[in-house]
C-alpha positions as CSV (number, residue, x, y, z in Angstrom):
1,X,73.4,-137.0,-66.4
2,X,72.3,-140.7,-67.8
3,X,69.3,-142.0,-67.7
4,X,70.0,-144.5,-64.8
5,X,71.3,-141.3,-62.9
6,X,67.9,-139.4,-63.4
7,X,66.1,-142.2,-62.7
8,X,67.6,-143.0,-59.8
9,X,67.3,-139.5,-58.4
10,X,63.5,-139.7,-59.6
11,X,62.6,-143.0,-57.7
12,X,65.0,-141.8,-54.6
13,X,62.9,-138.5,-54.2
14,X,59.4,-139.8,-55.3
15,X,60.4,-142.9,-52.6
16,X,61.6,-140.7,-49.7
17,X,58.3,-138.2,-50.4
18,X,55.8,-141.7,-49.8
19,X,57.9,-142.8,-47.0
20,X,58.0,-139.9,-44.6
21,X,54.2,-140.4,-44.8
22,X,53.8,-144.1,-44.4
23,X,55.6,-144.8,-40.7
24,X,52.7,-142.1,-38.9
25,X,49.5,-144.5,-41.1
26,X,51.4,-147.9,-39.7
27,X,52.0,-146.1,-36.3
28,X,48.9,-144.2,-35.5
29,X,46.1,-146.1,-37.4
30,X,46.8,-148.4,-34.2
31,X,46.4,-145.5,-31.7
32,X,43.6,-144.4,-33.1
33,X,41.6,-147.7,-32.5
34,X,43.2,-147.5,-29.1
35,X,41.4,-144.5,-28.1
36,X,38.1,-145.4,-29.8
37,X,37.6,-148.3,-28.3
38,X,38.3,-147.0,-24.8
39,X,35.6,-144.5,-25.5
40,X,33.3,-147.4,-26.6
41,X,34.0,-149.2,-23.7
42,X,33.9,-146.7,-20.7
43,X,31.6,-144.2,-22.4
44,X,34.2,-141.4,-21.6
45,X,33.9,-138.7,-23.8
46,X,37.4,-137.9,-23.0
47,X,38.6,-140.4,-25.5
48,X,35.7,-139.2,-28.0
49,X,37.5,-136.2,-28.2
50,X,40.9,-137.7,-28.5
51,X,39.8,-140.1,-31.4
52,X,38.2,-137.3,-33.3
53,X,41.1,-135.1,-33.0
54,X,44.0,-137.6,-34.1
55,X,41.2,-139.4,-36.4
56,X,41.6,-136.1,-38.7
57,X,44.9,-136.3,-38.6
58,X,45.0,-140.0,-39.4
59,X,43.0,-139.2,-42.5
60,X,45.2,-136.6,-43.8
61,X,47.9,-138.6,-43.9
62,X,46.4,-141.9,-45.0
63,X,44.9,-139.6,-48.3
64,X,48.6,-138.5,-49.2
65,X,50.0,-141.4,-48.4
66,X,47.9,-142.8,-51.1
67,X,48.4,-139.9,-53.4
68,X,51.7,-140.1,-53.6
69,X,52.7,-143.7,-53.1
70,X,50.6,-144.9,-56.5
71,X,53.4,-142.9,-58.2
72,X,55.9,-145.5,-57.3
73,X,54.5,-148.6,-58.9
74,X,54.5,-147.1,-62.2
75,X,58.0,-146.3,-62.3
76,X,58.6,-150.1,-61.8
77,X,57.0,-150.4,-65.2
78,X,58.3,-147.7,-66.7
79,X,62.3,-146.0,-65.4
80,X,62.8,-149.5,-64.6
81,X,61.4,-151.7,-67.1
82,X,64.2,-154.2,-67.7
83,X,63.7,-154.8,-64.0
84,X,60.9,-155.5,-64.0
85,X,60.8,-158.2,-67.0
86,X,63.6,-159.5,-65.0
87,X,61.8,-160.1,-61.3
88,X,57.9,-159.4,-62.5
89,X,57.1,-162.8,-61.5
90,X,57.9,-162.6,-58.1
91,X,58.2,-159.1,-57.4
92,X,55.0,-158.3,-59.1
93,X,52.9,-161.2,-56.5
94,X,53.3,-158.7,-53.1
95,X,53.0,-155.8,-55.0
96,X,49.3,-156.9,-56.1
97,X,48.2,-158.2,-52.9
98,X,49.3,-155.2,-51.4
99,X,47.2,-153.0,-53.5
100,X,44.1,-154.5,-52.9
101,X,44.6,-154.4,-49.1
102,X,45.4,-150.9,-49.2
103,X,42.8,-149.8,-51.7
104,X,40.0,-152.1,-50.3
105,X,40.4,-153.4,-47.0
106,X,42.0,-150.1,-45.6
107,X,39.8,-147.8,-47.7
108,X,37.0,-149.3,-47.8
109,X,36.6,-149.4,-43.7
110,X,38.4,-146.2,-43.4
111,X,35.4,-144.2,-45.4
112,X,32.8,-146.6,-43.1
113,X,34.5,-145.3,-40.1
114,X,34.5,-142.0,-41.7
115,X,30.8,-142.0,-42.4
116,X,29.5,-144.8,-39.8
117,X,29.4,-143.3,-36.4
118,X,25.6,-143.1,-35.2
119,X,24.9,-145.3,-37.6
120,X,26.5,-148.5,-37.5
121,X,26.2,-150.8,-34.0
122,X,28.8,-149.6,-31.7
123,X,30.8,-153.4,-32.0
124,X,30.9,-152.8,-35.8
125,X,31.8,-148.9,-36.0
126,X,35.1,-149.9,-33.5
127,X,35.7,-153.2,-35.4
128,X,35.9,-150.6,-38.7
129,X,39.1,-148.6,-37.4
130,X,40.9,-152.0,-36.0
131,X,40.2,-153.4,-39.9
132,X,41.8,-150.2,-40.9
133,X,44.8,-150.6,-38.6
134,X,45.5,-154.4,-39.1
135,X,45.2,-153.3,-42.8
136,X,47.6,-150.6,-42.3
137,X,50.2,-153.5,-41.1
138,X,49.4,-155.9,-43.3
139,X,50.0,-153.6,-46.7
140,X,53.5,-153.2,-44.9
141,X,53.8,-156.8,-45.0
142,X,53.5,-157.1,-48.2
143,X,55.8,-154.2,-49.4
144,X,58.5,-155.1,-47.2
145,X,58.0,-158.9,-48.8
146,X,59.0,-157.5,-52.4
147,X,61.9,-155.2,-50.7
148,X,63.2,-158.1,-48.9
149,X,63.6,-160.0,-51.8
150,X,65.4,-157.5,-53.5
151,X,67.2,-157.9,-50.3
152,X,68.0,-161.5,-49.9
153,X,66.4,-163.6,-52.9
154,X,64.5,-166.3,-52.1
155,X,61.9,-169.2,-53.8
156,X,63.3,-168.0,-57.2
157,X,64.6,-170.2,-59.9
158,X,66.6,-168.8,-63.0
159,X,64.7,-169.3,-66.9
160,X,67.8,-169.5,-69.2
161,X,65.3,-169.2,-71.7
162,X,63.3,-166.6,-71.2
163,X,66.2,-165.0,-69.0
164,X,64.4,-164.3,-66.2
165,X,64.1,-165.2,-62.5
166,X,60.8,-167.3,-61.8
167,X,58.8,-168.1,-59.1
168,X,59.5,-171.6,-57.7
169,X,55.9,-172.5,-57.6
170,X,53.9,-172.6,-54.4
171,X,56.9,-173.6,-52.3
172,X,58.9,-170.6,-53.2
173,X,56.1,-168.2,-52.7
174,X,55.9,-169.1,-48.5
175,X,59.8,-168.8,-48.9
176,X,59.4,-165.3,-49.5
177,X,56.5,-164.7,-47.3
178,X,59.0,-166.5,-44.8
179,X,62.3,-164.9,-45.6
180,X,64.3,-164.0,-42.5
181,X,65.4,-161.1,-43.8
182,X,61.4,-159.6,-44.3
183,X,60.9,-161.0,-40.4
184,X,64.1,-158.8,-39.5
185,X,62.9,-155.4,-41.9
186,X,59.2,-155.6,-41.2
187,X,59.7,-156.0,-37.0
188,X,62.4,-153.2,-37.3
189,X,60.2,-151.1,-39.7
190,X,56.5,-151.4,-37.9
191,X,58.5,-151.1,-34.1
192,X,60.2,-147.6,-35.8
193,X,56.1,-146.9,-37.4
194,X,55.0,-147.0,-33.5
195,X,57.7,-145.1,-32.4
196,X,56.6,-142.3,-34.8
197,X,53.0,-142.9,-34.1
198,X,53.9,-143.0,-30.4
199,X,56.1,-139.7,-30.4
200,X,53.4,-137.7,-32.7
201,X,50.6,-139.0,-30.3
202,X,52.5,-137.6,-27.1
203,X,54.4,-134.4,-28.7
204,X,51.0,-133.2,-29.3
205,X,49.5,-133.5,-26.1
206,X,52.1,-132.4,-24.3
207,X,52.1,-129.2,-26.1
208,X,48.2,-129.2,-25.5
209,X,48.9,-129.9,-22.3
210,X,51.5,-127.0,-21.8
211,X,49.2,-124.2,-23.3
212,X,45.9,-125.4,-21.6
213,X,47.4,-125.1,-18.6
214,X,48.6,-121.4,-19.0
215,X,45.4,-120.6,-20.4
216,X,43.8,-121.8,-17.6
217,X,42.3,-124.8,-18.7
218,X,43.6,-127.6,-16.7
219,X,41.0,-129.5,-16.2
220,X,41.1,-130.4,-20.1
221,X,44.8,-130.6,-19.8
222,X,44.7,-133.1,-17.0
223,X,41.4,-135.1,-18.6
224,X,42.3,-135.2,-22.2
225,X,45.6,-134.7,-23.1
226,X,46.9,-136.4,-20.8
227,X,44.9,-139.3,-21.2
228,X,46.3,-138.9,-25.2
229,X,50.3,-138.6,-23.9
230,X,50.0,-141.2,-21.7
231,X,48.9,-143.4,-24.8
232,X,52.1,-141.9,-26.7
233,X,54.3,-142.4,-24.2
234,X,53.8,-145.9,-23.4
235,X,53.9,-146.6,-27.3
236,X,57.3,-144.7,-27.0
237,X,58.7,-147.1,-24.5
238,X,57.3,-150.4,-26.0
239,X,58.5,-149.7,-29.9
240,X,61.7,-147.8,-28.3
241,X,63.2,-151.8,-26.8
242,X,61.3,-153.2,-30.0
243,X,63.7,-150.9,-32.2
244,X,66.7,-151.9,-30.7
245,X,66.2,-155.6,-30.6
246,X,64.8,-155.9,-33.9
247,X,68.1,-153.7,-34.8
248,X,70.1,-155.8,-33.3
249,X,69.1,-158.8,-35.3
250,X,68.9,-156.9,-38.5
251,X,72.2,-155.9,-38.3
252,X,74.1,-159.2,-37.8
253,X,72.0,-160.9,-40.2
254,X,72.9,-157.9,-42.7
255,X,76.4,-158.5,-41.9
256,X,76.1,-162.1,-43.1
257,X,74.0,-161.4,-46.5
258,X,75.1,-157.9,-47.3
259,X,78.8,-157.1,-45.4
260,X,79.1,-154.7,-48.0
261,X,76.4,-152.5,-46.4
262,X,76.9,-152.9,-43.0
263,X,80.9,-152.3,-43.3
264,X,80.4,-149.5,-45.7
265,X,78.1,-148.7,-42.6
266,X,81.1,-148.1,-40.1
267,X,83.7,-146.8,-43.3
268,X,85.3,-150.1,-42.0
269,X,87.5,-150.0,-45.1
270,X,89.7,-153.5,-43.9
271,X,88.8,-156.6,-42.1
272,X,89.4,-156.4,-38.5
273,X,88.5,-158.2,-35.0
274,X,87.0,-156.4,-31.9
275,X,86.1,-153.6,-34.6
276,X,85.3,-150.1,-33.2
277,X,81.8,-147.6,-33.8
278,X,82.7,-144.7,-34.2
279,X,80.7,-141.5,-33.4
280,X,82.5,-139.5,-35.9
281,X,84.5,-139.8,-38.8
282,X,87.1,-137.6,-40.6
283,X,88.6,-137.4,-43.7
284,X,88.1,-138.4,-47.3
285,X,84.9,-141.1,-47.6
286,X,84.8,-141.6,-51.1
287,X,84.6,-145.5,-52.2
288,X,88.4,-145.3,-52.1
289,X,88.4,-145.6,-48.4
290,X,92.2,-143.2,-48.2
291,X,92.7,-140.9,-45.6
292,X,89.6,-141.9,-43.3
293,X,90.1,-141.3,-39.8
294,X,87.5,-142.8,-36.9
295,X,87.1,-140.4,-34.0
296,X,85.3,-141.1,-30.5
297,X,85.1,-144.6,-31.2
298,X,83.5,-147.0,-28.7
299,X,85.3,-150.3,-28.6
300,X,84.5,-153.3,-30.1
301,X,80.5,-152.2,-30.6
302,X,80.4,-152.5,-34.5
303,X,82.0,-156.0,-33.8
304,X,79.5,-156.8,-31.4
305,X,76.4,-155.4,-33.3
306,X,77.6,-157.5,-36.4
307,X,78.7,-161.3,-34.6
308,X,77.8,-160.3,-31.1
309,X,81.3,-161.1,-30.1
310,X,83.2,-157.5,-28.7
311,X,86.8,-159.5,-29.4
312,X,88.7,-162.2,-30.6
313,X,88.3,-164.4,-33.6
314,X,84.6,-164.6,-33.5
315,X,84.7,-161.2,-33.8
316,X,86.0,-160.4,-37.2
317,X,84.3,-158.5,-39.9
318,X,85.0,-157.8,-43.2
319,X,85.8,-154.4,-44.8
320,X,84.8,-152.9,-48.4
321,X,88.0,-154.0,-49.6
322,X,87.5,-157.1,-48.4
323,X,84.2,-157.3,-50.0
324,X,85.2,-155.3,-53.0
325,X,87.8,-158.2,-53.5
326,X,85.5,-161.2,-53.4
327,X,82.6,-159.5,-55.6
328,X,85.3,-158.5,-58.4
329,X,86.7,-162.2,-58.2
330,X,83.5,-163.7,-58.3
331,X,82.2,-161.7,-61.0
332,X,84.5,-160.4,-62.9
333,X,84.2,-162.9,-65.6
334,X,80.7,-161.7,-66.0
335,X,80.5,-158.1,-65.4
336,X,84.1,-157.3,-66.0
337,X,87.0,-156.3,-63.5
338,X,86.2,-152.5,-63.4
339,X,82.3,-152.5,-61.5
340,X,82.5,-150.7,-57.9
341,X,80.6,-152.8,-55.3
342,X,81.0,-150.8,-52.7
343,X,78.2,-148.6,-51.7
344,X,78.6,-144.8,-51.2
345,X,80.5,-144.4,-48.0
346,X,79.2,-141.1,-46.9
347,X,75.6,-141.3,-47.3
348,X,75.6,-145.4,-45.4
349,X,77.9,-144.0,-42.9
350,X,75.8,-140.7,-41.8
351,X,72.1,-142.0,-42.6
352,X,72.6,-145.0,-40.7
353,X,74.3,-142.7,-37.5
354,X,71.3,-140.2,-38.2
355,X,68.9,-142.8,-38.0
356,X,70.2,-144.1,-34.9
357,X,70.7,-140.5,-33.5
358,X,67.2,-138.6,-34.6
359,X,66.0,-141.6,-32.7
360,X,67.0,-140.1,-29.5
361,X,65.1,-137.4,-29.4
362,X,61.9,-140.0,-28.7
363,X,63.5,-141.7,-26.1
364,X,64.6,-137.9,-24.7
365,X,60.5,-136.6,-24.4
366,X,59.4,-139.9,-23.0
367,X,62.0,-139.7,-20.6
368,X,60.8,-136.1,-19.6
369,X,57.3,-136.6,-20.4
370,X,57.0,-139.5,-18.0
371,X,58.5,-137.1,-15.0
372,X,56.5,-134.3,-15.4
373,X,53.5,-135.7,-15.7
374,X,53.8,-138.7,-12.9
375,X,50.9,-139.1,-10.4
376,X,48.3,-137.1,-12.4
377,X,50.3,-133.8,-12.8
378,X,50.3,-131.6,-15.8
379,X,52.4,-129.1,-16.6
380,X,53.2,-125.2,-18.1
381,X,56.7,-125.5,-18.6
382,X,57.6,-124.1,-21.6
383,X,61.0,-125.9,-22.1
384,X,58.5,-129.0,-22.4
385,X,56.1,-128.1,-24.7
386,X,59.4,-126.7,-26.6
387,X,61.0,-130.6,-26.2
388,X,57.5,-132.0,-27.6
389,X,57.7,-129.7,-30.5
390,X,61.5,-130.5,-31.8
391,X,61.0,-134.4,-31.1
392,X,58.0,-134.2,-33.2
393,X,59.8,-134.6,-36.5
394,X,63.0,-136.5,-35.5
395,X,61.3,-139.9,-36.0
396,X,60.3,-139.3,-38.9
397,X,63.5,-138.0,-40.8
398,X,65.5,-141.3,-38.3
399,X,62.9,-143.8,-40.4
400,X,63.8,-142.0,-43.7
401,X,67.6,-142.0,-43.4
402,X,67.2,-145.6,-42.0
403,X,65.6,-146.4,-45.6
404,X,67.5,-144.6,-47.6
405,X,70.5,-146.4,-46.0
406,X,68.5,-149.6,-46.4
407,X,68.3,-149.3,-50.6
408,X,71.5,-147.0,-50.8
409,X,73.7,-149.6,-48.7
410,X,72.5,-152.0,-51.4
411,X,74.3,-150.7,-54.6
412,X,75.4,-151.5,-56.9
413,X,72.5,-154.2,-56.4
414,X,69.3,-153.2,-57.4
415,X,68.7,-157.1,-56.5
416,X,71.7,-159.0,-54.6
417,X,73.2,-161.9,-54.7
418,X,72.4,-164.2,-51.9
419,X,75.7,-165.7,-50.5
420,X,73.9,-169.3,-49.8
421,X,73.1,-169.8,-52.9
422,X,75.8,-166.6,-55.5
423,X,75.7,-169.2,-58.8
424,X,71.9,-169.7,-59.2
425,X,72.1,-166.2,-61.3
426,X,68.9,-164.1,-59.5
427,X,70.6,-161.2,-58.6
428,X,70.7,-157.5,-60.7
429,X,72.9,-154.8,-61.0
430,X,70.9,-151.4,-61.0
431,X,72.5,-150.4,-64.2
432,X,70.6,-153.1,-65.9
433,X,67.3,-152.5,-64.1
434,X,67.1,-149.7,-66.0
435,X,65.0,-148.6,-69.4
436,X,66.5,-149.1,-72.6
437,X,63.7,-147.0,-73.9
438,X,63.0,-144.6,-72.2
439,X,65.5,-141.2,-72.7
440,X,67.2,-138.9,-70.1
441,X,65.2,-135.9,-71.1
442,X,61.8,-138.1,-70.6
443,X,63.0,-139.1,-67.4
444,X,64.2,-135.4,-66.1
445,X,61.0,-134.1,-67.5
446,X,59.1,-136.1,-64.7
447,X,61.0,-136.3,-62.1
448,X,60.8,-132.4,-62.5
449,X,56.9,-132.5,-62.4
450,X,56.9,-135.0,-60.0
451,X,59.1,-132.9,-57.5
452,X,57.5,-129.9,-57.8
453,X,54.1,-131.8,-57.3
454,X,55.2,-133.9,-54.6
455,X,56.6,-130.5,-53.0
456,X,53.1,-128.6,-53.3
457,X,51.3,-132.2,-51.5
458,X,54.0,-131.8,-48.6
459,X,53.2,-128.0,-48.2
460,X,49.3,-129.1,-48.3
461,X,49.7,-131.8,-45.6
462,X,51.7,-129.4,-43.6
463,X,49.0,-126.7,-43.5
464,X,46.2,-129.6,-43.1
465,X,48.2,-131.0,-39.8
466,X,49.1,-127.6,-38.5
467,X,45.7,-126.4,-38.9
468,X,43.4,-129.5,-36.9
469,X,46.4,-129.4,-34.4
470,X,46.0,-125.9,-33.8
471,X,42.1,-126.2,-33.3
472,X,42.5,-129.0,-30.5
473,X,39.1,-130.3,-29.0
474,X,35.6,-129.2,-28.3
475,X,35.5,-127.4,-24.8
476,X,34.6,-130.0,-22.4
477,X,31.7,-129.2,-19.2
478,X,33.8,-127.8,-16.5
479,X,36.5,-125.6,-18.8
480,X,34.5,-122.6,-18.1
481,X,33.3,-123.0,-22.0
482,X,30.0,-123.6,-23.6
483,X,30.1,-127.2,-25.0
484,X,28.1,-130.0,-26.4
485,X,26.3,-132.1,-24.3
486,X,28.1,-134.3,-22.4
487,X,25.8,-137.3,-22.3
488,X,28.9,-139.9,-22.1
489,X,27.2,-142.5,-24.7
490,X,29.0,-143.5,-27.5
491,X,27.1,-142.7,-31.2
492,X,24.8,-139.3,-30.1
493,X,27.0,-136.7,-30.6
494,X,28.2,-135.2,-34.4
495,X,29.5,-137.5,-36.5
496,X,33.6,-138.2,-36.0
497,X,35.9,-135.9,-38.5
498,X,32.6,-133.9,-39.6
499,X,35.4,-131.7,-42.0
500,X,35.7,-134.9,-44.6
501,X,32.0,-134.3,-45.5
């Protein structure tokens, strides 16, 4: 393999790692705050419990999310060098602010709400953990600015000299603050964060609630956790319609800067009106597009998710040959006749149906969760506390195929064209992103290192997870346990996640 193969197999892995991680920080960070401020407010050591419980976990994640998302800036500096000489002016601008948001902002309030409890003023120990959440979103923000771009380029001008893109001064810096296409990715991507926050927050307390309940503890199942699932549930519901509208948004805009993507998205290999979705797919999806068959198709949907039009003229969309056409025209005098701009077929067709499907496995436990536990009932069904634990990690793997069908469905781009504007010269095919310097066996080296490491931090945050789930909560008065003193004030009991000391 080349070095732009390796390297994309190194920033693929490295990227998918990070970003199983990131969507549960964005997603519960806000939960969190949630639950401590209810206890701050009503003094109910209920939510106490609940905030120190999914505080640990919170931390866990937020450590390894760090750990293994500072890997992924160098590798803009170094695998991808030439990229970066190419967009460092503007890419570089998000990527900075981002860092010191994360690394100070989150950080620095995370360790004060760490530490803080009994020690700081009530007001000022909550205000901590909201600082930490609204950092949280912001860093996304910023991230999704510079992926955006990449996206749909915007407040950029072309150097000729130096033979890079620039920043078009302060004007074009709000453009890409303000790009449509980060307003589409970042509501899509925080509304799919709380869905996973949402879905981890009410998986877990419903399988609390299950095996309290058969061990005879249902006065913590009914006081706690279901206090916590209710919180999950209602996140469930509210990101759940914020997923599909922001969806729905993302993808006709998609379909009028990347058809490419969104095309390659349904193997919609020629142009069509009133074109079909289909639920599966036979035959051969290699970038040839010969011998593909759509099964179970539902009518008109892919038209309609695309133009919003099921049929008729309004309705048309282009296929990869279409697109494959136009590119090779457009650009043939500069990259030559023979570049493929169609993205892999197989891997945009199933990652964008497995995002989409995984998804449903949310909507499925709050669906069941908010039956079962109506009108202050809990429950000991095992087929539930089953459901809780198989939805657990189906948001999570629908957010990672929805990325990598994001960044895959943009090949060959590593920066595309934007159709407004296709002459002004600030777009980037990946195979000149790449190092020049830097050799295939450097490159394999690391990303062999960086695998195995990345796999020993994901076996560590498994354990860490499994573990503080496992122990639950202090007994409260009334489980039949010895128990702290319930006193119900906020700041005199042990300080909040005592393990981090």
């Amino acid at each position: 393999m080349e070095s732009l193969d390796l390297a994309r197999w190194q920033f693929g892995i490295t990227t998918v790692y990070h970003f199983i991680l990131v969507p549960l920080t964005i997603g519960l960070s806000p939960l969190v705050a949630i639950m401590h401020t209810a206890w701050v407010r009503t003094g109910n050591e209920r939510w106490h419990r609940l905030t120190k419980f999914f505080g640990k976990v919170l931390l866990i994640n937020f450590a390894l999310g760090v750990a293994t998302g500072i890997v992924q800036e160098f590798q803009f500096g170094m695998n991808w060098s030439e990229y970066s000489r190419f967009v460092g002016d503007i890419f570089g601008a998000p990527l900075a602010i981002e860092a010191l948001a994360a690394f100070f902002l989150e950080s620095t309030f995370l360790g004060l709400w760490i530490f803080g409890e009994g020690k700081l003023p009530k007001w000022l120990h909550s205000a901590c953990i909201w600082l930490v959440a609204i950092g949280t979103n912001l860093s996304a923000y910023w991230i999704l600015a510079a992926n955006s771009w990449m996206q749909h380029p915007v407040g950029a001008v072309y150097n000729p000299e130096t033979g890079r893109a620039e920043l078009d001064g302060v004007r074009g810096f709000f453009e890409v603050m303000t790009n449509n296409t980060l307003i589409a990715a970042y509501s899509h991507t925080v509304s799919a964060a709380f869905l996973v926050g949402g879905t981890f927050v009410a998986g877990i307390c419903g399988w609390w609630i299950v095996r309290s309940v058969r061990a005879g503890r249902e006065h913590e199942a009914g006081q706690v956790w279901r206090r916590g699932a209710y919180v999950g549930l209602i996140t469930m519901l509210i990101a759940g319609v914020g997923v599909g509208i922001s969806g729905d948004f993302q993808g006709k805009l998609m379909y009028e800067q990347q058809p490419a993507k969104m095309s390659a998205a349904e193997a919609l290999c020629e142009g069509e009106e009133g074109a079909a979705f289909s639920l599966l797919t036979i035959g051969d999806l290699s970038n040839s597009c010969e011998g593909v068959h759509h099964v179970l198709q539902i009518p008109g949907l892919t038209s309609f998710l695309g133009t919003g039009h099921f049929a008729g003229a309004d309705s048309y969309l282009p296929g990869v040959n279409d697109v494959q056409r136009e590119y090779t025209e457009r650009y043939a005098d500069q990259f030559g006749p023979d570049v493929d701009y169609v993205p892999n077929l197989a891997v945009t067709y199933w990652s964008f149906r497995l995002m989409i499907g995984l998804a449903g496995f949310s909507a499925a436990l709050a669906l069941a969760g908010l039956w079962v536990l109506r009108r202050g009932r809990v429950t000991d069904s095992v087929w539930f506390s089953r459901l809780c634990l198989v939805a657990l990690p189906m948001p999570f793997l629908a957010s990672s195929f929805g990325w990598i069908f994001t960044e895959m469905g943009r090949q060959p781009w590593v920066v595309h064209p934007n159709p407004a504007n296709p002459v002004d010269q600030v777009y980037l095919l990946t195979q000149h992103g790449v190092s020049t310097v830097v050799s295939a066996g450097s490159v394999i080296t690391s990303l062999v290192i960086f695998t195995l490491l990345y796999a020993a931090l994901g076996v560590v945050w498994f354990l860490l997870i499994r573990r503080y789930v496992r122990e639950g909560i202090e007994p409260l008065p009334g489980d039949g346990a010895a128990g702290p003193t319930d006193t119900g004030a906020p700041g005199e009991l042990e300080p909040t996640l005592s393990f981090a000391y």
